[in-house]
C-alpha positions, 0 to 999 in steps of 0.5 A, a space after each residue: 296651345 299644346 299641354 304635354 303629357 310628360 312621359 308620353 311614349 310617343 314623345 320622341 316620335 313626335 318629335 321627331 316628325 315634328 316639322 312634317 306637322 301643320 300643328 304648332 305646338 307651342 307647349 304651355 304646360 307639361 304634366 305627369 298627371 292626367 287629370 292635371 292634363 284633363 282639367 286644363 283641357 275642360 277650362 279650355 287651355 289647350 289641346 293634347 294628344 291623348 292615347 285613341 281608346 283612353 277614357 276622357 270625362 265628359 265635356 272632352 272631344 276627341 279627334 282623330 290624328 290622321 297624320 302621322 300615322 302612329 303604330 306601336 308594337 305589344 309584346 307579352 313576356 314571361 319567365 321561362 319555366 314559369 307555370 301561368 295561372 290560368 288567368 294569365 294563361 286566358 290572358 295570353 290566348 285572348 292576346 294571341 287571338 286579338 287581330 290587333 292590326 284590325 282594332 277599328 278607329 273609335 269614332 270623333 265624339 
């Protein structure tokens, strides 16, 4: 039984992969709110699927999805002209510096 996180950026990836899945996702409840989400799971209603480094309360176990492989693309915007606090400016370089690509899988607790 698969409790929907509303709102979901991946929404309409999924859905459109959907029946490339083994999963069957018989939504039963569908929620903004993640702790709304998160209670449920406890009580041990259903299952989600949540972002990989999302923080979960204790009692929660994370998997992770081997398929379909799920990317996203970040991007940093500004003003033209702007100047950057140096917070935002050590922010930037720190984004820059990152090897996303490399970001390790956390592992299934």
């Amino acid at each position: 039984m698969y409790i929907e996180r509303l709102g979901c950026e991946f929404d309409d990836f999924f859905a459109a992969r959907h029946g490339a899945w083994t999963l069957d996702l018989n939504t039963v409840f569908a929620s903004e709110r993640e702790d709304w989400i998160q209670g449920l799971l406890l009580a041990g209603l259903g299952y989600a699927i949540v972002p990989e480094f999302m923080q979960l309360p204790p009692g929660l176990v994370k998997r992770p999805l081997d398929r379909p492989q799920v990317s996203r693309e970040v991007a940093i915007i500004t003003l033209r002209g702007k100047q950057l606090s140096p917070a935002a400016l050590m922010f930037v370089r720190l984004a820059k510096n990152n090897r996303w690509h490399s970001v390790p899988l956390a592992p299934a607790e």
